[in-house]
PDBQT receptor file of N, H, CA, C and O in Angstrom, charges set to zero:
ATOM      1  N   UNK A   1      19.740 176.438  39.002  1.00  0.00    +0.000 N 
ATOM      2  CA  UNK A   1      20.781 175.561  38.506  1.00  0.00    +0.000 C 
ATOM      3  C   UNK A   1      20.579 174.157  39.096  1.00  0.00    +0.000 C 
ATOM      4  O   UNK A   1      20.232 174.001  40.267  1.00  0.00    +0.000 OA
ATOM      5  N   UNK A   2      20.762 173.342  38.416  1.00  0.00    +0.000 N 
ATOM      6  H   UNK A   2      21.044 173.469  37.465  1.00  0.00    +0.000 HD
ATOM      7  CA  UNK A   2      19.848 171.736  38.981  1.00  0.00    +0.000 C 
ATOM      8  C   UNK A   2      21.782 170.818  39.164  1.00  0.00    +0.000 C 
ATOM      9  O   UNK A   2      22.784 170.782  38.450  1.00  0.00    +0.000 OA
ATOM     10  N   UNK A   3      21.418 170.282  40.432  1.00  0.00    +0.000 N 
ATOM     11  H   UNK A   3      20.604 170.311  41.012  1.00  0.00    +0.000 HD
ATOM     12  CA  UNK A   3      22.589 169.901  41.570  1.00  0.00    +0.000 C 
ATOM     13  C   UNK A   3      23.640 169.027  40.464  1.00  0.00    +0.000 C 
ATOM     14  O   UNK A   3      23.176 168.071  39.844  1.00  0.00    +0.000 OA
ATOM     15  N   UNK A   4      24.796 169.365  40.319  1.00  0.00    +0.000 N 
ATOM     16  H   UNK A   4      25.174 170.142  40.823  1.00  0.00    +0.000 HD
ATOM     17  CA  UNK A   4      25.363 168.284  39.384  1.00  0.00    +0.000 C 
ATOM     18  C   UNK A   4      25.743 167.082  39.909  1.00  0.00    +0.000 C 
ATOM     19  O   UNK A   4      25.965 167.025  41.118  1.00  0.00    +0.000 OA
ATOM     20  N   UNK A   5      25.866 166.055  39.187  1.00  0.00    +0.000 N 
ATOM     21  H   UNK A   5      25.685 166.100  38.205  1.00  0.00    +0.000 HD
ATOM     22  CA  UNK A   5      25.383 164.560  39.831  1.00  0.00    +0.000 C 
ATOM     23  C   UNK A   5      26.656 163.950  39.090  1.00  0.00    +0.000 C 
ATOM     24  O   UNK A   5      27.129 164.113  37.966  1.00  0.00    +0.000 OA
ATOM     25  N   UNK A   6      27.123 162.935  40.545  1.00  0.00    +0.000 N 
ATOM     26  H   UNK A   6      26.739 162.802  41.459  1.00  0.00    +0.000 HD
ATOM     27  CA  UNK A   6      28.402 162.210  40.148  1.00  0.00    +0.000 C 
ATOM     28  C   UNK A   6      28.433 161.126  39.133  1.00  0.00    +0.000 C 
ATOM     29  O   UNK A   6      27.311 160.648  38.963  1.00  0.00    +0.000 OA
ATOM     30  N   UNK A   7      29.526 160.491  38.275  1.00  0.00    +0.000 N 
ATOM     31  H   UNK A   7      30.438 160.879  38.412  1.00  0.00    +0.000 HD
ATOM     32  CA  UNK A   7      29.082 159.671  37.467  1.00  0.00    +0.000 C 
ATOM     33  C   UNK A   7      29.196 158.449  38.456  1.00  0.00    +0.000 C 
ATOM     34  O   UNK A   7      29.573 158.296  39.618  1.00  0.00    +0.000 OA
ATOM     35  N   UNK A   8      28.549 157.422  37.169  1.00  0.00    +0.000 N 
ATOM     36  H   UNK A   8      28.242 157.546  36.225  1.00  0.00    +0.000 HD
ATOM     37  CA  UNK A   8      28.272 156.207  38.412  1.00  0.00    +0.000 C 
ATOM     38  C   UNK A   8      29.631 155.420  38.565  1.00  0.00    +0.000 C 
ATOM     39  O   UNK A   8      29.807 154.835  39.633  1.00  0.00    +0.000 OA
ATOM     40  N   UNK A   9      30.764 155.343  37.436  1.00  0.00    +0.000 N 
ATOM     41  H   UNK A   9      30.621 155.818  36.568  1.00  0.00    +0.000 HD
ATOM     42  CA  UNK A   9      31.576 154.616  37.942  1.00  0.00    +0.000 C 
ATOM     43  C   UNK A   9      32.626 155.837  37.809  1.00  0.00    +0.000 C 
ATOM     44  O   UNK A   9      32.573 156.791  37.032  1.00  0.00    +0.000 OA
ATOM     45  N   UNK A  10      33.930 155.428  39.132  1.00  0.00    +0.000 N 
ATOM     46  H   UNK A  10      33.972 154.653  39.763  1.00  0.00    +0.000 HD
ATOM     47  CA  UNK A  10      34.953 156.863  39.793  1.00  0.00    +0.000 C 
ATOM     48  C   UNK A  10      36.114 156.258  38.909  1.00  0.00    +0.000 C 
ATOM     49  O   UNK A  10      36.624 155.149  38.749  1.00  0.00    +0.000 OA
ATOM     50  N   UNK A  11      36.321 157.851  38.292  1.00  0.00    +0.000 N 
ATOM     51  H   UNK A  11      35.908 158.752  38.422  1.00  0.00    +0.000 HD
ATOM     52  CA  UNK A  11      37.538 157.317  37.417  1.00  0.00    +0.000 C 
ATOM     53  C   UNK A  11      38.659 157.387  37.849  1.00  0.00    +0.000 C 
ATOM     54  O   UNK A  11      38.988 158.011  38.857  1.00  0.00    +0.000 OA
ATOM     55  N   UNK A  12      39.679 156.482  36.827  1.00  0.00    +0.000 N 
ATOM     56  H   UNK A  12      39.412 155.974  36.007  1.00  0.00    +0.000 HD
ATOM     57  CA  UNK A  12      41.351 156.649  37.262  1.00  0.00    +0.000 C 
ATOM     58  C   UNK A  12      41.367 158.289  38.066  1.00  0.00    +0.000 C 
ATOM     59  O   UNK A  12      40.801 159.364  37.867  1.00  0.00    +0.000 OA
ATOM     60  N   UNK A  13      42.332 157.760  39.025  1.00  0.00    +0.000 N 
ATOM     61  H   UNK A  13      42.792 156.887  39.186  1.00  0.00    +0.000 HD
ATOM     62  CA  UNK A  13      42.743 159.154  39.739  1.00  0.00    +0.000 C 
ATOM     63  C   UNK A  13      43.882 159.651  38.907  1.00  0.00    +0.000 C 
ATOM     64  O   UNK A  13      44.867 159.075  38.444  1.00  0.00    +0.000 OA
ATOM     65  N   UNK A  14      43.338 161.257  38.836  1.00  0.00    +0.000 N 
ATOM     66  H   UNK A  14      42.538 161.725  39.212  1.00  0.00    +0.000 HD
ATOM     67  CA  UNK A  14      43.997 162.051  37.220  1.00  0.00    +0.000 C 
ATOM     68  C   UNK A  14      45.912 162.120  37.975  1.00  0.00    +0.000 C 
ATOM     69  O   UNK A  14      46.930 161.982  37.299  1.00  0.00    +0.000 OA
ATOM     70  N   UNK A  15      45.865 162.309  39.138  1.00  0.00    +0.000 N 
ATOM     71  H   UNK A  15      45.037 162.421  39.688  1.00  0.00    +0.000 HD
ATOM     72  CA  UNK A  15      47.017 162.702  39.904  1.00  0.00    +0.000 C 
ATOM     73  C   UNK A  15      47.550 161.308  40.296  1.00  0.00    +0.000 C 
ATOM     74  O   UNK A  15      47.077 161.041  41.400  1.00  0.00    +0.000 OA
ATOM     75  N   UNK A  16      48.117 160.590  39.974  1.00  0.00    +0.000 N 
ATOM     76  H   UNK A  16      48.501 160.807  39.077  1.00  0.00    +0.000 HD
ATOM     77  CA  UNK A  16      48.671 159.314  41.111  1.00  0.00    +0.000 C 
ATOM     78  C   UNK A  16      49.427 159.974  41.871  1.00  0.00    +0.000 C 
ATOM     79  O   UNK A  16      49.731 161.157  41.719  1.00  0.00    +0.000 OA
ATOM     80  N   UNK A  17      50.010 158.777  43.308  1.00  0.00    +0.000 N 
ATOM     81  H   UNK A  17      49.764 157.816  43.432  1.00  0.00    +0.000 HD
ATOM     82  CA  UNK A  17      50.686 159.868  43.560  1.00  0.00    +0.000 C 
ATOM     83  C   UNK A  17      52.485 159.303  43.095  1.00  0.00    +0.000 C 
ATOM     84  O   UNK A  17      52.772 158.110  42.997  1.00  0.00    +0.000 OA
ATOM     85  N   UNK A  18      53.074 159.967  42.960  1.00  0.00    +0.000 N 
ATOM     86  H   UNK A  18      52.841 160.936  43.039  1.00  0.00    +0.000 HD
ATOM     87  CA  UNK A  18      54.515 160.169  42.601  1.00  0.00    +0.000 C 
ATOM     88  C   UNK A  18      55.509 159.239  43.080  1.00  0.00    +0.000 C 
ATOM     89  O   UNK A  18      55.299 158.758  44.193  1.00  0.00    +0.000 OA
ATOM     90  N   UNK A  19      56.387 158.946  42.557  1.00  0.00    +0.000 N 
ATOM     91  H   UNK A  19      56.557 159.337  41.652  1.00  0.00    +0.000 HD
ATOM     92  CA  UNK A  19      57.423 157.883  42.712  1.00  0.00    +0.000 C 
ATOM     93  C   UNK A  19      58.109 158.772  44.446  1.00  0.00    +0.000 C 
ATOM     94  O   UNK A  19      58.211 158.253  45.558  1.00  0.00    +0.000 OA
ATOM     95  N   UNK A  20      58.303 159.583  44.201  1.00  0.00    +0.000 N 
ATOM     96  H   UNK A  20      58.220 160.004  43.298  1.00  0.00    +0.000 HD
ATOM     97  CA  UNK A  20      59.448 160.619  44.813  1.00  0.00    +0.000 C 
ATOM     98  C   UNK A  20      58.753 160.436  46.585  1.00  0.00    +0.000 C 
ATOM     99  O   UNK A  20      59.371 160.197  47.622  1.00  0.00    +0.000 OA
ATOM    100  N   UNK A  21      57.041 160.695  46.335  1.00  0.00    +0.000 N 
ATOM    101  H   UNK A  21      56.539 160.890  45.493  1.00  0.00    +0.000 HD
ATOM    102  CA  UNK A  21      56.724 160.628  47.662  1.00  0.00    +0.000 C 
ATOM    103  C   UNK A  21      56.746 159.328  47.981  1.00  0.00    +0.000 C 
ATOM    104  O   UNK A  21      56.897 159.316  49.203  1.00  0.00    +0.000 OA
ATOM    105  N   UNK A  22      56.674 158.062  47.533  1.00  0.00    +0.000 N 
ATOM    106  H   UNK A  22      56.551 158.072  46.541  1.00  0.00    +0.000 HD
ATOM    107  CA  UNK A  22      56.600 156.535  48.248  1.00  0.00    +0.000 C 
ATOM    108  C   UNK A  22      57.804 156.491  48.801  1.00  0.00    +0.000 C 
ATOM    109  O   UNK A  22      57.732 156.162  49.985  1.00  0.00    +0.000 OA
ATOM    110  N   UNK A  23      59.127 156.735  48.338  1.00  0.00    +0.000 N 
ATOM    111  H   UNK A  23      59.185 157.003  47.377  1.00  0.00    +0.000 HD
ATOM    112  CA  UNK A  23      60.302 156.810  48.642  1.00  0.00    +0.000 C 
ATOM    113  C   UNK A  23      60.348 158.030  49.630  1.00  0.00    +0.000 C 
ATOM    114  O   UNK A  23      60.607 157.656  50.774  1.00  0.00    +0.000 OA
ATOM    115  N   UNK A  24      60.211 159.062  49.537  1.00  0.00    +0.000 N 
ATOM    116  H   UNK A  24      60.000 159.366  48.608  1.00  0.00    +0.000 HD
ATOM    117  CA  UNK A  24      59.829 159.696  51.350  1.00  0.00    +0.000 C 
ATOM    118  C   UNK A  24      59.121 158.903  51.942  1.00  0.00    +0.000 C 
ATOM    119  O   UNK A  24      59.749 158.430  52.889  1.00  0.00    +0.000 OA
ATOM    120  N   UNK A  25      58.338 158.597  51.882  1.00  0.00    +0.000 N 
ATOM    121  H   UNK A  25      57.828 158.981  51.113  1.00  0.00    +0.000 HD
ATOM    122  CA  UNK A  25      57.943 157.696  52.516  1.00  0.00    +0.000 C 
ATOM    123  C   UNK A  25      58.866 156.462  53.563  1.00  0.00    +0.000 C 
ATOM    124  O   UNK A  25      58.826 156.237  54.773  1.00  0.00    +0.000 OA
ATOM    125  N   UNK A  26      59.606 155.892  52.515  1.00  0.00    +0.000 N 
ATOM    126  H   UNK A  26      59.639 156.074  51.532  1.00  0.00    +0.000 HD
ATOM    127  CA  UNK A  26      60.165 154.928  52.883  1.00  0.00    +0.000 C 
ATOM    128  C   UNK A  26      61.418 155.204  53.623  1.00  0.00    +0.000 C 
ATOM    129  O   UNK A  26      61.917 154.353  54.358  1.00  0.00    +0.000 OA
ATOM    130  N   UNK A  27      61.977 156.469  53.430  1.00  0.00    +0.000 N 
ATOM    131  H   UNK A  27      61.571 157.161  52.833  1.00  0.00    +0.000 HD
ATOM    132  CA  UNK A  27      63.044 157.204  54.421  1.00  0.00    +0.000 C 
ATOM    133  C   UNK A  27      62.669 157.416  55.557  1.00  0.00    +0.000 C 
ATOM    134  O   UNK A  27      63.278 157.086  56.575  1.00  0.00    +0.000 OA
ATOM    135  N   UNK A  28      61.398 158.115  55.486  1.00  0.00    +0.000 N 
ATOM    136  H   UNK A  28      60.903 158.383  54.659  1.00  0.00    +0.000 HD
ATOM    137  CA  UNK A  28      60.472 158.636  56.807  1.00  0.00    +0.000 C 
ATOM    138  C   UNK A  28      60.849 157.277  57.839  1.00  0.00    +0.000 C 
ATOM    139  O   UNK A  28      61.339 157.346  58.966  1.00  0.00    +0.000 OA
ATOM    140  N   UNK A  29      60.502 156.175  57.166  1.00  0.00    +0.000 N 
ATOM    141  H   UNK A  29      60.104 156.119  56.250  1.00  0.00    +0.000 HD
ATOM    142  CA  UNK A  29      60.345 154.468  57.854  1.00  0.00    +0.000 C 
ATOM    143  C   UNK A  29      61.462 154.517  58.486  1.00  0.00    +0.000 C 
ATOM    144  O   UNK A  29      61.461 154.563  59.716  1.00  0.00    +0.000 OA
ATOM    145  N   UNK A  30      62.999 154.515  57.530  1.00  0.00    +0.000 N 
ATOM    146  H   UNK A  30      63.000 154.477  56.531  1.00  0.00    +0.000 HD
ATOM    147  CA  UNK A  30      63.738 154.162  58.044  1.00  0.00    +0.000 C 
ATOM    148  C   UNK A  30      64.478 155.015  59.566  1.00  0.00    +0.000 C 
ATOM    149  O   UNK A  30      64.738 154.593  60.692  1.00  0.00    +0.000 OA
ATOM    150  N   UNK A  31      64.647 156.545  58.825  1.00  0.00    +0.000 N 
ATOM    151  H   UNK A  31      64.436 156.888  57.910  1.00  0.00    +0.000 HD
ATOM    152  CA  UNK A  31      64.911 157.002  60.149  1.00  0.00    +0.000 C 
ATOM    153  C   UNK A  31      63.612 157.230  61.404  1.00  0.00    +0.000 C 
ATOM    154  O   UNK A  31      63.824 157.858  62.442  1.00  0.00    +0.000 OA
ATOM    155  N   UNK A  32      62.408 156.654  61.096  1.00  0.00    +0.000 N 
ATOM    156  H   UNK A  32      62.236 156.144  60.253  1.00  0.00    +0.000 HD
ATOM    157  CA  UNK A  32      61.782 156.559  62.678  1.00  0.00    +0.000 C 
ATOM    158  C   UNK A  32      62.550 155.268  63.284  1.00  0.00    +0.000 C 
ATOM    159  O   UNK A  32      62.854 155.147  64.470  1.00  0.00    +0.000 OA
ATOM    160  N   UNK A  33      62.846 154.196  62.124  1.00  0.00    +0.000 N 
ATOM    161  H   UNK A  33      62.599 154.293  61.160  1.00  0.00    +0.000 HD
ATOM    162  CA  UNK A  33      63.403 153.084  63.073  1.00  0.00    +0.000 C 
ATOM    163  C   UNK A  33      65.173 153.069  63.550  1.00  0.00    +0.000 C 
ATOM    164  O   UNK A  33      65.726 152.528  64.508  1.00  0.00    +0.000 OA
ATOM    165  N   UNK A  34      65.511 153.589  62.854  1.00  0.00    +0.000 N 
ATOM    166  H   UNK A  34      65.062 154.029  62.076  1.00  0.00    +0.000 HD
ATOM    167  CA  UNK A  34      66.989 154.508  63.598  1.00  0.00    +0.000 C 
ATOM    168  C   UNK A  34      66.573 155.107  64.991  1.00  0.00    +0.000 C 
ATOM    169  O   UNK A  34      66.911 154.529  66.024  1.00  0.00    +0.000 OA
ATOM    170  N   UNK A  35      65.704 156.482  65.021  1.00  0.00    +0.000 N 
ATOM    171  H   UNK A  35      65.430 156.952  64.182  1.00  0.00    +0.000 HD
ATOM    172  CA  UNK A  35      65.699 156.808  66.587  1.00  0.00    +0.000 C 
ATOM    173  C   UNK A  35      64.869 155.659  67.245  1.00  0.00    +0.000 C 
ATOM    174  O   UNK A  35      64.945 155.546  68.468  1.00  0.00    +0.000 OA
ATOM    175  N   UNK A  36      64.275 155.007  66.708  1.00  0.00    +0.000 N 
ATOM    176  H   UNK A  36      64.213 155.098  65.715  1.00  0.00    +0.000 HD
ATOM    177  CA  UNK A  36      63.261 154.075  68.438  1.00  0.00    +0.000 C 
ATOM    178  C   UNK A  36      64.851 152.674  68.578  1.00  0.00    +0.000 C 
ATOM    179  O   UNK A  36      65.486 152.315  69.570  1.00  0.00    +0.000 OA
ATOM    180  N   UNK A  37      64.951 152.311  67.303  1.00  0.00    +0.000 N 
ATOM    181  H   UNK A  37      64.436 152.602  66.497  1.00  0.00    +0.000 HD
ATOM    182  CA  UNK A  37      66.026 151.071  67.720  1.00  0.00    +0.000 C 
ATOM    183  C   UNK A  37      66.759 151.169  69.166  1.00  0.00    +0.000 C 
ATOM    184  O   UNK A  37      66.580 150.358  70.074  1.00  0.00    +0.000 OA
ATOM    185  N   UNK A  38      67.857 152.617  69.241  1.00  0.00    +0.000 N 
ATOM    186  H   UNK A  38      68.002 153.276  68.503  1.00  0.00    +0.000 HD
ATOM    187  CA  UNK A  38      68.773 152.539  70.462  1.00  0.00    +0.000 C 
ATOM    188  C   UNK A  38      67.656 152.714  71.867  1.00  0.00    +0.000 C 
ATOM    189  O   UNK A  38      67.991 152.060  72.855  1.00  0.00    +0.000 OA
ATOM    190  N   UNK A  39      66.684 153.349  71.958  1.00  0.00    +0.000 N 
ATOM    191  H   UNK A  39      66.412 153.880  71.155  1.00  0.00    +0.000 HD
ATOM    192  CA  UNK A  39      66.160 153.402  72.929  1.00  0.00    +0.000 C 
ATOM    193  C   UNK A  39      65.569 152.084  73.440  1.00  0.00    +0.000 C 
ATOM    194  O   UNK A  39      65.558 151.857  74.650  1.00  0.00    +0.000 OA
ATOM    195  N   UNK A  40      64.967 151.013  72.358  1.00  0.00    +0.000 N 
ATOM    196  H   UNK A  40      64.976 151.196  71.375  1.00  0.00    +0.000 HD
ATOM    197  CA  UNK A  40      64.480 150.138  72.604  1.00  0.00    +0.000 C 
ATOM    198  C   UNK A  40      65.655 148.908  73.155  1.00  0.00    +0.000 C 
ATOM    199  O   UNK A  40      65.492 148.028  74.001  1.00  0.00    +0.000 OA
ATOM    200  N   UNK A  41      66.641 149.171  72.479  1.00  0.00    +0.000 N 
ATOM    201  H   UNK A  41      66.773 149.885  71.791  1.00  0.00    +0.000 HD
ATOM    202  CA  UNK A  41      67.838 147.775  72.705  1.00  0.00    +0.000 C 
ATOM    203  C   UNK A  41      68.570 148.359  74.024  1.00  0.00    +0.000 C 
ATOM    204  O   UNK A  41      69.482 147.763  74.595  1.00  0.00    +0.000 OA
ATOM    205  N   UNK A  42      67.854 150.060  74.575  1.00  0.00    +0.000 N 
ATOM    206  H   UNK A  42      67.112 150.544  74.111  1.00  0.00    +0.000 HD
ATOM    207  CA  UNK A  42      69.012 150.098  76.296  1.00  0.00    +0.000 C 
ATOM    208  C   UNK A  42      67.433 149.725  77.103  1.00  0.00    +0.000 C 
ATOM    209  O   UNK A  42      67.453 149.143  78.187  1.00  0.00    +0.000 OA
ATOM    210  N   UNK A  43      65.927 150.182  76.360  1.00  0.00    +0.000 N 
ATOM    211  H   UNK A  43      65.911 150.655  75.479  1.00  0.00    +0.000 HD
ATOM    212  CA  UNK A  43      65.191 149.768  77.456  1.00  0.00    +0.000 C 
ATOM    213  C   UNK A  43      65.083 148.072  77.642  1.00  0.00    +0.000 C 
ATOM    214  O   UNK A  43      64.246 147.655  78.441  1.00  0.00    +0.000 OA
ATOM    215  N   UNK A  44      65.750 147.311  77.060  1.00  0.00    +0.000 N 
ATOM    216  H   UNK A  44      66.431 147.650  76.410  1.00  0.00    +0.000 HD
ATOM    217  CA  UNK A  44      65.850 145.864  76.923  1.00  0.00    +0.000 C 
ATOM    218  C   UNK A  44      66.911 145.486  77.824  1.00  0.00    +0.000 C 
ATOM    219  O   UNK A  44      67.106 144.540  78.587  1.00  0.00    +0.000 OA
ATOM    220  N   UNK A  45      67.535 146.534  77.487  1.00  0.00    +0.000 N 
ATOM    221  H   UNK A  45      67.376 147.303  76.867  1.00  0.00    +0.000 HD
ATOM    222  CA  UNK A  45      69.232 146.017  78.570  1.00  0.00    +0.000 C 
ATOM    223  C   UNK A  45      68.682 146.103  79.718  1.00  0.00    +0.000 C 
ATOM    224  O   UNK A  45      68.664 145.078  80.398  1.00  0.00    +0.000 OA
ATOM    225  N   UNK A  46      68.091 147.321  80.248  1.00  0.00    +0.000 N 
ATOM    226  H   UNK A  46      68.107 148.154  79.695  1.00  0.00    +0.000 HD
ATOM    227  CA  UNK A  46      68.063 147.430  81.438  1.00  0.00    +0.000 C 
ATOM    228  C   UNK A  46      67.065 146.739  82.068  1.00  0.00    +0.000 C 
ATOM    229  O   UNK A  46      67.082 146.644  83.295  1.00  0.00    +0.000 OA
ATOM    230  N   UNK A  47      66.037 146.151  81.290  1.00  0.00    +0.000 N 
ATOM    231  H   UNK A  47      66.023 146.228  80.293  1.00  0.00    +0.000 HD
ATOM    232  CA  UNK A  47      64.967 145.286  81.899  1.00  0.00    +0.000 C 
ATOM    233  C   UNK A  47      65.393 143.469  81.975  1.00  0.00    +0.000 C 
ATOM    234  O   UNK A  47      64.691 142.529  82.348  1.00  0.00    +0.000 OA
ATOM    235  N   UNK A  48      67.080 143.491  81.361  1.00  0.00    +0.000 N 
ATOM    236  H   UNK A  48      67.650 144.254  81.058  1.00  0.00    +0.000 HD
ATOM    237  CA  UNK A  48      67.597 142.050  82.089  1.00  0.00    +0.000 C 
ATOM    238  C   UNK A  48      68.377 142.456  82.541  1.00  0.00    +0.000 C 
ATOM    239  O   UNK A  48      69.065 141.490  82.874  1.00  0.00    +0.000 OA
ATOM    240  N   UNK A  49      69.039 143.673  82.966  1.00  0.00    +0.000 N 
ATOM    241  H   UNK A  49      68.481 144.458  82.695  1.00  0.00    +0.000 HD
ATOM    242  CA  UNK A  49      69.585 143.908  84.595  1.00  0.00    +0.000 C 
ATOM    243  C   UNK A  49      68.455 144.027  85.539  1.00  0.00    +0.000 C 
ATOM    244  O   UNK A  49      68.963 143.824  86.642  1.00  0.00    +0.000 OA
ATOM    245  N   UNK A  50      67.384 144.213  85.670  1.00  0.00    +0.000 N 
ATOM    246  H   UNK A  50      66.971 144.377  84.775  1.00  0.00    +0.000 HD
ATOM    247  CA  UNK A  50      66.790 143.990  86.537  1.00  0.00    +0.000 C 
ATOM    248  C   UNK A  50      66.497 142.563  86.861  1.00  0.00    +0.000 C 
ATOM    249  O   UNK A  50      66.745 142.012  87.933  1.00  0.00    +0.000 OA
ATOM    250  N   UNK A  51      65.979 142.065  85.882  1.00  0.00    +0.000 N 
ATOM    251  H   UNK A  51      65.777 142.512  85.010  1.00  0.00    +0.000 HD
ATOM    252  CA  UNK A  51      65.093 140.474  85.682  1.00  0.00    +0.000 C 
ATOM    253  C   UNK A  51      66.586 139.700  86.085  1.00  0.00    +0.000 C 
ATOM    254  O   UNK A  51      66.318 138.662  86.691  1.00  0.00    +0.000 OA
ATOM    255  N   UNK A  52      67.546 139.822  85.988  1.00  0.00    +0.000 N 
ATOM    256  H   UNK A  52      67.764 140.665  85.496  1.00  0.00    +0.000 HD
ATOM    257  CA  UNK A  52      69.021 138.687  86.254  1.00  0.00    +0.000 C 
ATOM    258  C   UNK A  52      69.225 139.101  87.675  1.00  0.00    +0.000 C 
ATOM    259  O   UNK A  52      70.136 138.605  88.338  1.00  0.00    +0.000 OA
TER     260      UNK A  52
């Protein structure tokens, strides 16, 4: 059986991907920046109680 050979130019991708996952996506975003926000605005506090 002789090796089958790719064409030369790669076509449209048959699958895009989906409205539904960019928008997980974009939730994913928001609640990682929900949990780091409070940790970041007390490790801020407490690094100008030290620095004052």
């Amino acid at each position: 059986m002789p090796p089958s050979r790719k064409p030369l130019r790669s076509s449209p991708d048959p699958n895009p991907e989906p409205k539904a996952n960019h928008m997980t996506k974009f939730y994913a975003l928001i609640a990682a920046a929900a949990v780091c926000a409070p940790v970041a605005m007390s490790l801020m506090n407490q690094a100008a109680l030290i620095v004052a």
